[in-house]
C-alpha positions in Angstrom: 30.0 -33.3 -12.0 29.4 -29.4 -12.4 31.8 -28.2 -14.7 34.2 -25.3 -13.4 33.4 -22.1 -14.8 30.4 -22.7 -16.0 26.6 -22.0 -15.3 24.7 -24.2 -13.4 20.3 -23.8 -13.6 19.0 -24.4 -10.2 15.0 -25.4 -10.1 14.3 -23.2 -7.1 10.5 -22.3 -6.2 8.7 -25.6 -4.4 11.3 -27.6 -6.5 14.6 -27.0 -4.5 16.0 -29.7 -3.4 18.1 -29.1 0.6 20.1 -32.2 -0.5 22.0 -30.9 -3.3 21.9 -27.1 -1.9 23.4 -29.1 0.9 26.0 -30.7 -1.8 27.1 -27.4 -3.5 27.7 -25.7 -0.2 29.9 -28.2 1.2 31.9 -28.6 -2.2 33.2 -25.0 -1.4 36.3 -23.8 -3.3 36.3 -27.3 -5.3 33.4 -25.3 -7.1 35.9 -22.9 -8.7 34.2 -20.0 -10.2 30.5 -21.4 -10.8 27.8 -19.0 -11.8 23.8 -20.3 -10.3 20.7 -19.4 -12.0 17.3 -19.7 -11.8 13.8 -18.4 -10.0 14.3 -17.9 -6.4 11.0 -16.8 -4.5 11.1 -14.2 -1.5 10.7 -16.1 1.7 10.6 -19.5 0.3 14.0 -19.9 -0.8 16.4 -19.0 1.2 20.1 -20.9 0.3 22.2 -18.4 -2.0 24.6 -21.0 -3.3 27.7 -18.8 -2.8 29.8 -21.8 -1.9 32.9 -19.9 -2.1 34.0 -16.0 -3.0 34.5 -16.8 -6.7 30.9 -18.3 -6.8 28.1 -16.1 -8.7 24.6 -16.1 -9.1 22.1 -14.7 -11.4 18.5 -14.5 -10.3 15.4 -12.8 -11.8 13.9 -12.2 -8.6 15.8 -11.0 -5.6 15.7 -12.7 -2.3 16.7 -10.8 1.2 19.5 -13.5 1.0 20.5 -12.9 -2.3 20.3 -9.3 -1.9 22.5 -9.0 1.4 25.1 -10.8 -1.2 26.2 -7.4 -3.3 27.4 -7.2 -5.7 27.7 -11.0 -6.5 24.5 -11.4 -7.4 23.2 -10.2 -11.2 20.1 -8.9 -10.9 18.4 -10.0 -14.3 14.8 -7.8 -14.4 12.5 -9.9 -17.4 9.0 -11.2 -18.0 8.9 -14.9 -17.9 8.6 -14.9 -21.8 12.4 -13.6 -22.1 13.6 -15.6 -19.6 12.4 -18.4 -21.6 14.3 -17.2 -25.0 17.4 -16.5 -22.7 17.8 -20.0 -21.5 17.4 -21.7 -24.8 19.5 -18.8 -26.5 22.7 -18.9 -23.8 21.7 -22.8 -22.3 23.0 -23.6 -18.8 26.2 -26.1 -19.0 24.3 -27.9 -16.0 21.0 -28.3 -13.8 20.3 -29.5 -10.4 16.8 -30.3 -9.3 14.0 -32.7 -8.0 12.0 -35.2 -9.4 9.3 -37.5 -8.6 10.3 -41.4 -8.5 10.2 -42.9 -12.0 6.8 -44.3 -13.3 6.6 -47.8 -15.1 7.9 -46.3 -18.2 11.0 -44.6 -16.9 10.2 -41.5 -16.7 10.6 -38.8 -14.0 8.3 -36.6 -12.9 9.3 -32.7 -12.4 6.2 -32.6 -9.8 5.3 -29.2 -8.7 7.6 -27.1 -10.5 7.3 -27.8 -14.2 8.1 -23.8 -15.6 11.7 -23.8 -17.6 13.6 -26.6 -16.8 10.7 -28.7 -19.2 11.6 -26.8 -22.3 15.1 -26.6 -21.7 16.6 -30.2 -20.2 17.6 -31.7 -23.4 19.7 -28.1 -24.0 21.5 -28.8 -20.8 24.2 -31.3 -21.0 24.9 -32.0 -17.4 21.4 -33.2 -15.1 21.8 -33.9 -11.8 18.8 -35.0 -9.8 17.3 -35.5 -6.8 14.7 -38.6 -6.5 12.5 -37.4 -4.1 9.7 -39.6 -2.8 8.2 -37.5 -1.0 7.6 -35.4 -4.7 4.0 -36.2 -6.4 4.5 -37.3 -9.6 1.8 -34.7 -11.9 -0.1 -34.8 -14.9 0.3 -33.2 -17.8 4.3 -33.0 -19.1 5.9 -36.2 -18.4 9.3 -35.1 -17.1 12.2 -36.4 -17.7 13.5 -39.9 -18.8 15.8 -42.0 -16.2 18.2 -42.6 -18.9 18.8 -38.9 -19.5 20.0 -38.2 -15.9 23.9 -37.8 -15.7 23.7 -38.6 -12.0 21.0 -39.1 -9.5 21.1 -38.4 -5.7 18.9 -41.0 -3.7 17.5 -41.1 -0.2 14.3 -41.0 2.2 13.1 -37.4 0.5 12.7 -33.9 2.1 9.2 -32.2 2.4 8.8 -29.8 -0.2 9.5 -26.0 0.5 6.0 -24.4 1.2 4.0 -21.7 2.4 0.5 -20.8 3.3 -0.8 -18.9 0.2 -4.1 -17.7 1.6 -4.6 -15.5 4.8 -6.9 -13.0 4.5 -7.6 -9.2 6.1 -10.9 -7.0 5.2 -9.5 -5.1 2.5 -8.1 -7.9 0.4 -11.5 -9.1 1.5 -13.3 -6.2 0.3 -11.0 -6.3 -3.5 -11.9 -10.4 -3.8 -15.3 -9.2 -3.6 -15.2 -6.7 -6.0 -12.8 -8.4 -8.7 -15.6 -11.4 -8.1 -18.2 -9.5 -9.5 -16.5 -9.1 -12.6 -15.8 -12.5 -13.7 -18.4 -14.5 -15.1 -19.1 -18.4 -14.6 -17.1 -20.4 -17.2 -14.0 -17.8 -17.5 -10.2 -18.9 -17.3 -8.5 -17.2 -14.3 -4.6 -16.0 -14.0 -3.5 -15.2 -10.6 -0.6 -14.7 -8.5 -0.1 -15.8 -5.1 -1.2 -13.8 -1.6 -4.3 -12.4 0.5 -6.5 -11.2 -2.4 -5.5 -14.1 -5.1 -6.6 -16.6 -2.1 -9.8 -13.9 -0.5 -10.7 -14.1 -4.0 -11.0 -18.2 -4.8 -12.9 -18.3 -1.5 -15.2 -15.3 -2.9 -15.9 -17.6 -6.5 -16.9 -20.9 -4.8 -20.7 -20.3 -6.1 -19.4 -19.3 -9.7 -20.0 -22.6 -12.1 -17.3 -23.4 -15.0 -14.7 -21.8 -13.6 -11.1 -22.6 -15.2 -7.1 -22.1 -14.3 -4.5 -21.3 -16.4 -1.8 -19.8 -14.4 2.0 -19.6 -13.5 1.2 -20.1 -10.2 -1.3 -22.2 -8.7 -1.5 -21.6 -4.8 -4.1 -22.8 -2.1 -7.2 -21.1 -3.3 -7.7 -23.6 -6.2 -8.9 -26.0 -3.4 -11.7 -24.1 -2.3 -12.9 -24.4 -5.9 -12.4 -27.9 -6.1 -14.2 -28.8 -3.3 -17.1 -26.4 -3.9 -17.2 -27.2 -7.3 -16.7 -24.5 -9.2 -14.2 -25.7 -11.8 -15.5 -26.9 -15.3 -15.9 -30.5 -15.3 -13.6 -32.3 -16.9 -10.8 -29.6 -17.0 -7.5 -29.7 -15.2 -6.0 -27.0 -13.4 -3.2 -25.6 -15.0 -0.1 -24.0 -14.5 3.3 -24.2 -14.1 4.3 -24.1 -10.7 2.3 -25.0 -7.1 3.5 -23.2 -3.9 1.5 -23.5 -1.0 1.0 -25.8 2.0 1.1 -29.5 2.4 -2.5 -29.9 1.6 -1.6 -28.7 -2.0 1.4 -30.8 -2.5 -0.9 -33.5 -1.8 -3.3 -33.2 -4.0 -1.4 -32.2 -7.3 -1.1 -36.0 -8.4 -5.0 -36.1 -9.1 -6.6 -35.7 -12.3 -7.7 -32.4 -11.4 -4.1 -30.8 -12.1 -1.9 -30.1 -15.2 1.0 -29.1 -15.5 3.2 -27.6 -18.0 5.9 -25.5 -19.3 6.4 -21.7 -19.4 6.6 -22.4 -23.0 2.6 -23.3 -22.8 1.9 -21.6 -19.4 2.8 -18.1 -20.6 2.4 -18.0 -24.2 0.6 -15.3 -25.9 -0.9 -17.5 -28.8 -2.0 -20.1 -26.4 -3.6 -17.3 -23.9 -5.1 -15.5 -27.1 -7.2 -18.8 -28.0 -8.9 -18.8 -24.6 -12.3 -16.6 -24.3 -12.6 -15.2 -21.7 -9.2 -15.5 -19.9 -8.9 -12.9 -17.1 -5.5 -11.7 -15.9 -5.4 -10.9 -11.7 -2.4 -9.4 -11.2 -1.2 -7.1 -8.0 0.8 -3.9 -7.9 2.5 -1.2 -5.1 1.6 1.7 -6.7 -0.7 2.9 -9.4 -0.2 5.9 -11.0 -3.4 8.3 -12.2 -2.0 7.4 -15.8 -3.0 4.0 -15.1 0.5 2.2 -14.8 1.0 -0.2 -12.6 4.4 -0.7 -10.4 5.0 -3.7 -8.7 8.9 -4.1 -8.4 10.4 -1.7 -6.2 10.0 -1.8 -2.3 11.1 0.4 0.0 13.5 -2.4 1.1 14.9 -2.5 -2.7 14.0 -4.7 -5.8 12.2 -6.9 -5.4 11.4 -8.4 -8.8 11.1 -8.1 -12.8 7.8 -8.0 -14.5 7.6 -11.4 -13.9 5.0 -13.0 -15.4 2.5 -10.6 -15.7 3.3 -8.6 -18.9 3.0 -12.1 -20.5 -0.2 -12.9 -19.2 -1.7 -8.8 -19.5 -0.8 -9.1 -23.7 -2.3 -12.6 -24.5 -5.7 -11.7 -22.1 -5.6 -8.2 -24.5 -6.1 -10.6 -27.6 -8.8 -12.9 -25.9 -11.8 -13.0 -26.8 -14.2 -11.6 -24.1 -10.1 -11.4 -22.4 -9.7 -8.7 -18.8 -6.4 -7.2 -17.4 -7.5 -6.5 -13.7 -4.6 -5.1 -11.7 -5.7 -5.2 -7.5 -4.5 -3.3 -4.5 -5.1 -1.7 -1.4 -5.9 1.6 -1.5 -3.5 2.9 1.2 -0.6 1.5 2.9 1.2 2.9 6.0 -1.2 5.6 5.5 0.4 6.9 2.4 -1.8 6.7 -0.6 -1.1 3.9 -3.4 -3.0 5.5 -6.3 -0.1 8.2 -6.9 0.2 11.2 -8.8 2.0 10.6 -12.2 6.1 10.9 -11.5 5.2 9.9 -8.1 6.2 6.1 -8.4 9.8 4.5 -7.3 10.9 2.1 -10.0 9.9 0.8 -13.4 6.9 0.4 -14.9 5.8 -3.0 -14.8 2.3 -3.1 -16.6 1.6 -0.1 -18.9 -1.4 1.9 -19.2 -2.3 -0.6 -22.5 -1.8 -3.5 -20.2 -4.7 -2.6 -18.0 -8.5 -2.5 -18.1 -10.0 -2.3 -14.6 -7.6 -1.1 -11.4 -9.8 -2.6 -8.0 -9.1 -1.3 -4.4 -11.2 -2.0 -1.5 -12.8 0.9 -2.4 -14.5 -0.2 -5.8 -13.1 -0.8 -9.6 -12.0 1.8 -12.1 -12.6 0.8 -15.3 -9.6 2.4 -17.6 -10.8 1.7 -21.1 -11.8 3.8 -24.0 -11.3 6.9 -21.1 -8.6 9.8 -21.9 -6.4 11.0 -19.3 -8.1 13.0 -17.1 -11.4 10.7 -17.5 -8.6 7.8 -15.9 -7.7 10.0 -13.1 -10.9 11.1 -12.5 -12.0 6.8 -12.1 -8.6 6.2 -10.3 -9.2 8.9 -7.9 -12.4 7.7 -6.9 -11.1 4.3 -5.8 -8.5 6.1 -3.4 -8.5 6.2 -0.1 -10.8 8.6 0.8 -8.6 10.8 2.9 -5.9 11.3 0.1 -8.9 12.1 -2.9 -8.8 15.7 -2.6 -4.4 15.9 -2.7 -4.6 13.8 -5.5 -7.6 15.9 -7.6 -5.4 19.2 -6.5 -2.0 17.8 -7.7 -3.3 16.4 -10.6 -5.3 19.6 -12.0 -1.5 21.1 -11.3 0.5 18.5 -14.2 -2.3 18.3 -16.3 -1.2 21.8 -17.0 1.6 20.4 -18.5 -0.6 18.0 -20.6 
């Protein structure tokens, strides 16, 4: 079925399916020179679909298996908006991924993983699926009709990749505090997924009229359910859920929604939603105020993502906040950095950002000039690396 040569989109994240991984790897050399593309999450998908050596893959985020692969994997580093335009601009020749059984009116749920594959199937020629029962059919866009399937794989299902999005230590502790203090009751929350995202949905169970729009939907957004904090009547949206069973389980209710990156992450649709607050992490911060959230010391990591999508429609909301958290130290190196300081791109800019939060407290960026911004960024340091990063700074402002 997949077409030598060509480029075949994979739905990776909570949506990969082991059974056709399992397919493409034991086709092998009949594969010929296939190219594999799609979002791969660190330490949830693991296959690299490099069935044979003339096999390629291109991937927007890099994996420790896809990395280990050289120089056989194209590293493709762009926001989740360009992505998009990329995919419908240069459209995959095939697809392979999982959907939910089909309801009464033929149609085929893409479950947990909505993101591109919604607003790019009908540009795809070639859909192979995998009907998996075990996948909860969701609200919101209604998949994909049976009779628009070029071939369907069938059997008893496979639990869908997961991992426990929440975990907590006392600094992300201390930041979920602190970013919690800043959001008022009926705001719309973006977040990624990890401690503080999941510290802070524990830390907003008494706030009232609480709404998600999101990429990513982890864990944390049942703590809100059942404390009921959410706005009554609106669904929980986003575009993708990753987190454990108990998630997966409950993503069929009326309390989710689900939809495209084409709804998910567009500015216009962000813009018309007061008070929408962006929660994004970072490695580094630099006293400038950008953010850099890419480069590990193991290697890339990542694009942008979606962040920079979310960061300019929350700039154009009304009543609309770019928060950006992280420790203050790591390793016992500092992670508020001297400008220069940083390895990698920037992945936020200084006019993506309004508030940088530490366990330490929240610098509030806006309307300040440079050395009013390192003066706030500094004081949300560890306190151990203030005075290197006061002295180093009074040194390049010189060059200011």
């Amino acid at each position: 079925m997949l077409p030598p040569g060509g480029l075949t989109y994979v739905q990776g994240c909570s949506g990969e399916s082991a059974a056709l991984n399992g397919a493409v790897m034991a086709a092998g050399d009949a594969l010929g020179a296939m190219s594999f593309t799609g979002i791969f999450v660190p330490g949830l998908n693991r296959a690299s679909y490099l069935a044979n050596p003339d096999c390629r893959v291109e991937t927007f985020f890099l994996t420790p298996e896809l990395r280990a692969a050289g120089d056989r994997v194209r590293f493709l580093p762009l926001c989740y908006g360009d992505i998009l335009a990329r995919l419908r601009r240069q459209p995959p020749t095939a697809a392979i991924f999982s959907v939910a059984p089909p309801d009464a009116d033929g149609f085929c749920s893409f479950g947990a993983i909505i993101d591109f594959l919604a607003d790019v199937w009908d540009r795809i020629p070639i859909r192979i699926a995998h009907i998996n029962p075990r996948m909860k059919a969701t609200r919101g866009h209604r998949g994909i009709p049976w009779h628009e399937l070029t071939a369907v794989l069938e059997d008893e299902g496979f639990d869908l990749p997961g991992m426990a999005t929440g975990g907590s230590d006392p600094e992300a502790d201390e930041i979920a505090r602190h970013i919690a203090g800043l959001i008022p009751d009926g705001a719309t929350l973006q977040t990624g997924l990890g401690k503080v995202p999941g510290a802070l949905m524990r830390n907003l169970t008494n706030h009232r009229d609480l709404r998600i729009h999101s990429g990513l939907i982890g864990d944390g957004v049942l703590d809100l359910l059942r404390a009921g904090a959410l706005a009554p009547g609106a669904a929980v949206k986003g575009g993708v859920a990753i987190g454990a069973p108990a998630l997966y389980d409950a993503i069929d209710g009326e309390a989710f929604s689900f939809q495209g990156v084409s709804h998910t992450h567009a500015v216009a649709v962000i813009a018309g939603i007061p008070n929408f607050i962006a929660i994004n992490s970072a490695i580094e911060v630099d006293l400038f105020g950008q953010a850099f959230a890419e480069l590990t010391p193991k290697g890339l990591m990542s694009g942008p993502g979606g962040a920079s999508d979310f960061a300019r429609g929350a700039r154009l909301s009304e009543g609309g906040l770019r928060i950006v958290a992280l420790p203050a130290a790591a390793r016992g190196a500092s992670r508020i950095v001297l400008p220069g300081a940083p390895a990698g791109p920037v992945s936020l800019g200084r006019f993506d950002i309004d508030l940088v939060v530490t366990e330490q407290g929240v610098a509030d960026l806006r309307g300040k000039d440079h050395g009013e911004r390192a003066a706030a960024l500094i004081a949300v340091a560890a306190p151990e690396h203030r005075e290197s990063l006061a002295r180093g700074y009074r040194e390049f402002a010189g060059r200011l």
